[in-house]
N, C-alpha and C positions, 0 to 999 in steps of 0.2 A: 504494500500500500504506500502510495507514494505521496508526498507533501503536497494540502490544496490551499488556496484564500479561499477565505469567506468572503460574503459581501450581501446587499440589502437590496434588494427590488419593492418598489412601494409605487403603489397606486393609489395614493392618495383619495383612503378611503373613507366617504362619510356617513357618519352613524346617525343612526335614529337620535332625536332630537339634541342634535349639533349643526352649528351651518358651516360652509364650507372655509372660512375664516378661521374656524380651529379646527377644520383636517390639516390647512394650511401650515399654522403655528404647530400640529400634531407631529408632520411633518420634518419640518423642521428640528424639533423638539429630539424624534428620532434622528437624524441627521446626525445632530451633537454628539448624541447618545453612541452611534456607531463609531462614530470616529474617533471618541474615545476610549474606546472598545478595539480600535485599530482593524475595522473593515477596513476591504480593502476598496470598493468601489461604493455607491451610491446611487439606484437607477430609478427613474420613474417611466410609466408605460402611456403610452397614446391610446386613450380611449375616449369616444363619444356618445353623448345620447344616452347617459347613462347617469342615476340621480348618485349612485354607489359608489362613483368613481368621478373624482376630480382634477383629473391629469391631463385634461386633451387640448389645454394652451402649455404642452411639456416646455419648450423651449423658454419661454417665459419662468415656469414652476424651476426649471434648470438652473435657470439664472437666481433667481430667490433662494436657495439650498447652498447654489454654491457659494451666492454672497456671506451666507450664515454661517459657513463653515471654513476651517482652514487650508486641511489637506488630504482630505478625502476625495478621490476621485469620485465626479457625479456629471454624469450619464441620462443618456435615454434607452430604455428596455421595451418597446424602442421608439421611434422616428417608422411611423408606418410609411415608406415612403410613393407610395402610388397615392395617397392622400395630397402629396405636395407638387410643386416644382423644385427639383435639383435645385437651383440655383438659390431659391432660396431659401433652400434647406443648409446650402453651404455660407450664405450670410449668414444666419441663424447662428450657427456654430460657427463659422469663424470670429465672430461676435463676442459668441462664449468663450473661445478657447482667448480671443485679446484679452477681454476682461482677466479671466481664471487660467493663467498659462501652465500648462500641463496637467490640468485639471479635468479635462471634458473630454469624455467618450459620447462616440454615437452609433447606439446601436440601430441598428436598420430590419425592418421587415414587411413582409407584401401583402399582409392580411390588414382588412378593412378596421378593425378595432372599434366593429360599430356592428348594426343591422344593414341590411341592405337600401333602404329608403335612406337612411343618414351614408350611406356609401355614396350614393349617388346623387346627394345634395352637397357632398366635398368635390365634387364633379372627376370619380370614379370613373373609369372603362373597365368594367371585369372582362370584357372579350379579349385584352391588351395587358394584362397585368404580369402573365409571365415572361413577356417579350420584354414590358416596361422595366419589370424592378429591375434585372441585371444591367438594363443599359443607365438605368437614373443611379444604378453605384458607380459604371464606368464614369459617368460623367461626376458624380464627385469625386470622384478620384483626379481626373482633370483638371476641375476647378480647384481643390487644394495644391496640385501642386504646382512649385514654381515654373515648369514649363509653359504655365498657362497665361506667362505674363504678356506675351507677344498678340494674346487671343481679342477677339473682336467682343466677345462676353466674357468677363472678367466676373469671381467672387470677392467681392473688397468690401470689409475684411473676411481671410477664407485661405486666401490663396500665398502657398509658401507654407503655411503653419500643418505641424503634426499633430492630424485628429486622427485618433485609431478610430477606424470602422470594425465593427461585427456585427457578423451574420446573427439572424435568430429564426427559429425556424418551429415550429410545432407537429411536423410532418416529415418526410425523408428529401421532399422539395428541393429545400435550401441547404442541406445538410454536401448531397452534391457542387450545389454552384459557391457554397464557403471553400469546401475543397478543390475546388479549378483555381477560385480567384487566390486562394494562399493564405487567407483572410480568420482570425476565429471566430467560433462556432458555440453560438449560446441556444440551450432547448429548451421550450417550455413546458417542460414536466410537472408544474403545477398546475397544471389544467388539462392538458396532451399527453400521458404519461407511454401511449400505447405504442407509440415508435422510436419511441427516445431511445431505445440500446441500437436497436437499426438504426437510426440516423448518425449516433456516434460511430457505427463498423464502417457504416456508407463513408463519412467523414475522415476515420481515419486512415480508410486503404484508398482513399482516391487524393489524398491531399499532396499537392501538388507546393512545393516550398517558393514563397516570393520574397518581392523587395520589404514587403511588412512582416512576415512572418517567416523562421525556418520551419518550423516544426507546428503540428494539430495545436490547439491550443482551447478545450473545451470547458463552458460552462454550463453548469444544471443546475436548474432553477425550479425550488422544491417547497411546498407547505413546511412550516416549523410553526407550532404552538411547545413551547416549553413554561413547565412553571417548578415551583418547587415540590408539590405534589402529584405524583399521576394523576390523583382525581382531581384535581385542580383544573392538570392540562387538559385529560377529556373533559370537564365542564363548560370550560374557556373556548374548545376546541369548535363546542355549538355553533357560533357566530359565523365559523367557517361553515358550517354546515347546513344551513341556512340562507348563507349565501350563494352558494352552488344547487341549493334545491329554488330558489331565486330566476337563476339562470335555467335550471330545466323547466319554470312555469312560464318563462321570457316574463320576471317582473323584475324592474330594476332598481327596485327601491332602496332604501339606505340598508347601510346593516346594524343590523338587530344584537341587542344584549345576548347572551348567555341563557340558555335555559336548562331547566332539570330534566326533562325527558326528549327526546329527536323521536321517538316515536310517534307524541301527539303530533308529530307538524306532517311528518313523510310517509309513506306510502310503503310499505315492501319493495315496488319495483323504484321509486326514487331513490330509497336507499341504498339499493343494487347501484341503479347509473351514477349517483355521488361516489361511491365509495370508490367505486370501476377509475372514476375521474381523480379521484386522490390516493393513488396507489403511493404515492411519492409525498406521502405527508409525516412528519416526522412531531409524532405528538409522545410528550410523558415527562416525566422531570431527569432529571439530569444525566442521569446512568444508565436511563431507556435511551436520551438522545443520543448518549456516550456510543450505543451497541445500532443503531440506527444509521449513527454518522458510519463508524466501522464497517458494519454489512452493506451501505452504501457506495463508500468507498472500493470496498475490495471487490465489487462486481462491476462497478462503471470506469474504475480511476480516472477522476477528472481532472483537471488543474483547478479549479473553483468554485462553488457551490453558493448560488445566490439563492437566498432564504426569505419566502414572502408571509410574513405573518399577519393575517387579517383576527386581532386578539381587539376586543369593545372597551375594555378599558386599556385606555393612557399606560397608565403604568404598569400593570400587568406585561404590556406588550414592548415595554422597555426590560420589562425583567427579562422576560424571553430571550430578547438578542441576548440577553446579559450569559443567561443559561447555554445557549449555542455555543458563544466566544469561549465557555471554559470548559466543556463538553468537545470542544475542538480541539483546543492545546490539550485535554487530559489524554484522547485519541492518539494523539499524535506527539504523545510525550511516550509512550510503552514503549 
């Protein structure tokens, strides 16, 4: 088993009677919290149309985290990029990176991060999206670099400066064209768990070494509720649980406290497709995450492991990362 980083993916999520002002400061709040914790990165995800989720001005929400913070790298998990134009996706983040120099990653990926009707008032083509994403990376590849200074469309600022790009993929899709382009390879195993070992084999036997990268270079991206007691965690653990039965009823509403029984809420068969959907959720106090992170490890070996914890209360959900960080070095001290 080989040495990985942690790090924190948040979607800035809002809870039943909270406004999105203190997901915000919530936010933030964790931020601090990981980076003194010594995560390694920082990410938030693009989503729209959605009352549960308040991350889909990312770029902006980027800019506010990383002002708050000092040296924690902070990211997009990701930059849906058939959502935008190249161009000024690469302002965006050249922007970012002047401000916050070696600070901002951008992760990139092809899924709409919405319903279909909000896909296609971002003014979406699904007929064009597989052809799109690869060419809108080539092209910020272009506009960040300095060759692009002679060009007739220029990103300024953008261009010249080192933004790592990574793939992200929740399908075996991307896990391919991360591998051509030479680029790393982040999965969404918190939600996608059902291809994520195929997409890393696909990944690592076709990866191709470039000017960004020699070598694979993979992140998994997994549920963590920790607390200090089991039953604590699974109690805590509800909110997630409820949010995912949320998404199989298509309601988007905020999320929900903690309850004592999942049974009154779900169904037999929602239970099945939740559970199905969080194969890769790492709930229990410290010495279950301890044997979690371990069997995780020794079956994927990744280099990273980004941890999304959707916990209702504040500080419960800073304990958590707290639980992770020493659950990792205990891991990785044996």
């Amino acid at each position: 088993m080989k040495n990985f980083e942690i790090s924190v993916l948040d979607l800035a999520p809002v809870k039943q009677g909270k406004t999105v002002h203190d997901t915000f400061q919530d936010s933030l709040s964790l931020a601090n919290h990981t980076e003194n914790l010594d995560y390694k990165r920082f990410w938030l995800a693009e989503h729209h149309n959605m009352e549960s989720i308040a991350s889909s001005a990312t770029s902006v929400l980027i800019g506010f985290i990383a002002n708050g913070t000092k040296k924690i790298r902070v990211g997009s998990g990701g930059i849906m990029l058939p959502n935008h134009s190249s161009l000024v996706i690469a302002e965006q983040f050249g922007t970012l990176e002047s401000l916050f120099p070696g600070r901002i990653d951008l992760g990139l990926g092809r899924a709409p991060g919405t319903d279909g009707l909000t896909a296609q008032a971002l003014g979406r083509n699904p007929a064009i999206i597989n052809q799109q994403f690869p060419r809108q990376i080539l092209e910020l590849q272009k506009y960040f670099s300095k060759d692009n200074k002679d060009a007739l469309v220029r990103a300024i600022p953008g261009e010249g400066l080192d933004i790592p790009l990574y793939i992200l993929g929740s399908s075996t899709d991307s896990a391919f064209l991360a591998a051509e382009l030479g680029l790393p390879y982040a999965f969404a195993g918190h939600f996608a768990p059902e291809q994520m070992e195929m997409a890393f084999n696909i990944y690592r036997q076709n990866f191709e070494p470039s000017q960004y990268l020699d070598q694979p270079y993979i992140i998994a991206c997994v549920n963590g509720v920790a607390a200090e007691t089991s039953e604590e965690a699974h109690k805590i653990s509800t909110t997630l649980f409820q949010a995912f039965i949320n998404i199989v009823r298509n309601d988007r509403k905020p999320f929900a406290p903690p309850v004592d029984n999942m049974d009154n809420i779900w169904s037999p068969m929602e239970k099945s497709m939740v559970l199905q959907k969080l194969r890769y959720t790492f709930i229990g106090d410290q010495t279950e995450i301890e044997e979690k992170l371990k069997s995780f490890q020794e079956q994927f070996n990744v280099d990273e492991l980004m941890i999304n914890s959707h916990i209702y209360d504040h500080q419960k959900r800073l304990e958590s990362y707290h639980i992770f960080r020493n659950a990792k070095d205990s891991v990785l001290s044996v």
